[in-house]
C-alpha positions in Angstrom: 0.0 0.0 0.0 1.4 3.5 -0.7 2.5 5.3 2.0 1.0 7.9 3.7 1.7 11.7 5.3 2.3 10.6 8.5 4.5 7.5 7.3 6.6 10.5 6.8 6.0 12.4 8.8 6.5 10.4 12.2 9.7 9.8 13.3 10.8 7.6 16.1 10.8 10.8 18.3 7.3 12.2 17.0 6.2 8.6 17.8 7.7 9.0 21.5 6.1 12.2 21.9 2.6 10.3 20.9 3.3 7.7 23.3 4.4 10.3 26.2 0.8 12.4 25.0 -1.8 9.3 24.5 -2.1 9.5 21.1 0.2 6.7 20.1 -2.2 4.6 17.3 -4.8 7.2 17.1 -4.5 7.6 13.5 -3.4 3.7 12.7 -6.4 3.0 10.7 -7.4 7.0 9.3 -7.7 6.6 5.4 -7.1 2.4 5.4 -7.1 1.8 1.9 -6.9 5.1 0.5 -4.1 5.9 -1.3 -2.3 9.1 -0.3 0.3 9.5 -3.1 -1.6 10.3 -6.0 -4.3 13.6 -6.5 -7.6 12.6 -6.6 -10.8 14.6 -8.0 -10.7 16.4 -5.0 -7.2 17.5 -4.3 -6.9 18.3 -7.9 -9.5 21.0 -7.7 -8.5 22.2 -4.2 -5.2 22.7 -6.2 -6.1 24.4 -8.8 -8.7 27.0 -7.0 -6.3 28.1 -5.1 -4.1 31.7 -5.2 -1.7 31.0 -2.8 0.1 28.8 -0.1 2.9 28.3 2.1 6.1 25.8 1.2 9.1 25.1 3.4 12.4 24.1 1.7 15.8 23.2 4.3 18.9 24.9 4.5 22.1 22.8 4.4 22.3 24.4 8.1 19.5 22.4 9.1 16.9 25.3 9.2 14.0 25.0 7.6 12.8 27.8 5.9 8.8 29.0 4.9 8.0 31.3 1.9 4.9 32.1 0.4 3.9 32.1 -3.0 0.9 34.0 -4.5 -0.4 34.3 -7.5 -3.9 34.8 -9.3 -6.4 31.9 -8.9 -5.0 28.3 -10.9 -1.0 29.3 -10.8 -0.6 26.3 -9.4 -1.1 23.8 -12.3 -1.6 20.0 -12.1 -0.2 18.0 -14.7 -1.1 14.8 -13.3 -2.4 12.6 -10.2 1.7 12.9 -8.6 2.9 15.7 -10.5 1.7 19.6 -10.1 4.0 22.6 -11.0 4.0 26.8 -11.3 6.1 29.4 -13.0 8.9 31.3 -10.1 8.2 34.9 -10.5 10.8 37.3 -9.8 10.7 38.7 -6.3 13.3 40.3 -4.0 15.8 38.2 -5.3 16.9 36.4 -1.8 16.6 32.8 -3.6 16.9 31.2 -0.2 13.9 28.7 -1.4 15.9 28.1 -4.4 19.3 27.6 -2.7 17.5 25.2 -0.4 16.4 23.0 -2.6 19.4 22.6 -5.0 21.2 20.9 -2.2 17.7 19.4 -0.9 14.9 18.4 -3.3 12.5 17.9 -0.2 9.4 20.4 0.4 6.4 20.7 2.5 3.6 22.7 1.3 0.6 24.2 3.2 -2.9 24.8 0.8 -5.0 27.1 2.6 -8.6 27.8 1.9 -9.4 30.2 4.2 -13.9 30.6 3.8 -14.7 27.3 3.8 -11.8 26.3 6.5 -10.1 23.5 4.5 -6.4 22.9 4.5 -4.5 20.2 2.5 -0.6 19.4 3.4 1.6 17.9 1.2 5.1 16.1 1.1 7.3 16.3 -2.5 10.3 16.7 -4.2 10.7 19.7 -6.3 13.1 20.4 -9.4 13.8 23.6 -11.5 13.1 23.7 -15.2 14.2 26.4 -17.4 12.0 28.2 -19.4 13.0 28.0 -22.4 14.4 24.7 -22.7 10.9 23.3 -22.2 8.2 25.0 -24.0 5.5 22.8 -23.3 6.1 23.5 -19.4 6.4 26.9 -19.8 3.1 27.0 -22.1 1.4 25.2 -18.7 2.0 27.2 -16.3 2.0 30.9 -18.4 -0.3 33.3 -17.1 -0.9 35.8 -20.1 -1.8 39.5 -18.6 0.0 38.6 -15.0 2.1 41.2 -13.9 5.0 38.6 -12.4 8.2 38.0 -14.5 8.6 33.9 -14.6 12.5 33.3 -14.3 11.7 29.8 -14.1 9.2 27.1 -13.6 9.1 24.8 -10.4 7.8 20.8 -10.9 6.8 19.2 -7.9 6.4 15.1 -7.6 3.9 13.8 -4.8 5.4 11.7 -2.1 1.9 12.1 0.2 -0.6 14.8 0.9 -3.1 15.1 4.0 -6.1 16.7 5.1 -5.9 18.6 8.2 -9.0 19.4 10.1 -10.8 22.9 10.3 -10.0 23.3 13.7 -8.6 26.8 14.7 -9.1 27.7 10.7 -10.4 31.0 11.4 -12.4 32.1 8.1 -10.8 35.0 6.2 -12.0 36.7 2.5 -10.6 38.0 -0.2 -11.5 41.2 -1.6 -13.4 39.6 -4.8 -14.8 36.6 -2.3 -16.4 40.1 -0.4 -17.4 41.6 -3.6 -19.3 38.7 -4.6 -20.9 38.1 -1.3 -22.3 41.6 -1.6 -22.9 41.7 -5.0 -26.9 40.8 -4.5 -27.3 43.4 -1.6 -25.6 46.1 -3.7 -28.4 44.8 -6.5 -31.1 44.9 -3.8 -29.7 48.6 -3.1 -29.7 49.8 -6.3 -33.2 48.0 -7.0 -34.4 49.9 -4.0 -32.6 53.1 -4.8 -34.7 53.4 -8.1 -37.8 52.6 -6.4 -37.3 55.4 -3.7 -36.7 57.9 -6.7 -39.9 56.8 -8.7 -42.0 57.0 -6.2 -40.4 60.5 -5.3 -41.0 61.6 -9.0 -44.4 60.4 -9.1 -45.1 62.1 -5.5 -43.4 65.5 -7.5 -45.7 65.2 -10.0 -49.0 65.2 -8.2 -47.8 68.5 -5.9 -46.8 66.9 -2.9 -44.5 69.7 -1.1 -42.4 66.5 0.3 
């Protein structure tokens, strides 16, 4: 059976601090049968919905290191059920991610989706690819009218993704989530607004002082 996130994720001292805590076994039999290597329906569209999220690359130092990366809604393109990918877009020029990761190919990313509380985690190795030697890549993951410069394009390979729970997910929007949720009240205004002013016209046009 593939593995799973927390097949990576616990070490013998994770599994000592479960033992020491109680919670030793808890998740022995969460997703039996499931496999947790490969995108399904689900984590595909998570994926590519969302505009943002959070991955941490290691230093040869041994510190881990957390960057976020933003970009409109679908940046991050799937290619297939293990392999997802975006373009790098120039930023302040640090390259500490990139660094990290051409002397250590391992990444955790955090998928946030803030409104409806749902968060998926992810394990994988990530590899450059230049631009220009690989056409089809870059044609995947271009964003015609983005602002961002792509310097290169970053291809990620599953090793096991996760679920975490909503708890402590407090529910933040962003400013076209809020325009859309008040898109029907400003309707309902507007619709109510013209109303007012007929009925203010017609009032006018009998002699009504008011």
């Amino acid at each position: 059976m593939p593995h799973g996130f927390l097949d990576i994720a616990t070490t013998p001292s994770v599994h000592a601090a479960q033992v020491a805590h109680g919670s030793a076994g808890l998740y022995e039999k969460v997703g039996a049968g499931r496999a947790f290597d490969r995108f399904g329906p689900a984590e595909q569209d998570f994926i590519a919905a969302r505009d943002s999220f959070y991955m941490a690359s290691v230093s040869e130092t041994g510190w881990p290191y957390v960057q976020h990366r933003g970009g409109p809604p679908g940046f991050v393109r799937v290619l297939d059920d293990q392999t997802f990918a975006f373009a790098d877009f120039r930023g302040n020029r640090q390259y500490i991610s990139l660094g990290n990761i051409t002397a250590n190919d391992r990444v955790a990313l955090i998928l946030m989706d803030y409104p409806a509380r749902r968060r998926l985690k992810l394990y994988a190795r990530i590899e450059t690819r230049d631009l220009a030697a690989d056409p089809a890549l870059a044609a995947s993951v271009a964003l015609p009218g983005y602002r961002g410069v792509p310097e290169r394009a970053y291809v990620l390979h599953l090793e096991a993704f996760d679920w975490n729970c909503p708890q402590h997910i407090i529910p933040r929007f962003s400013e076209s989530e809020i325009a859309a949720a008040v898109a029907p009240l400003r309707a309902r205004l507007a619709e109510l607004e013209t109303e007012n002013q007929a009925l203010r016209d017609a009032l006018a046009a009998m002699g009504d002082p008011s």
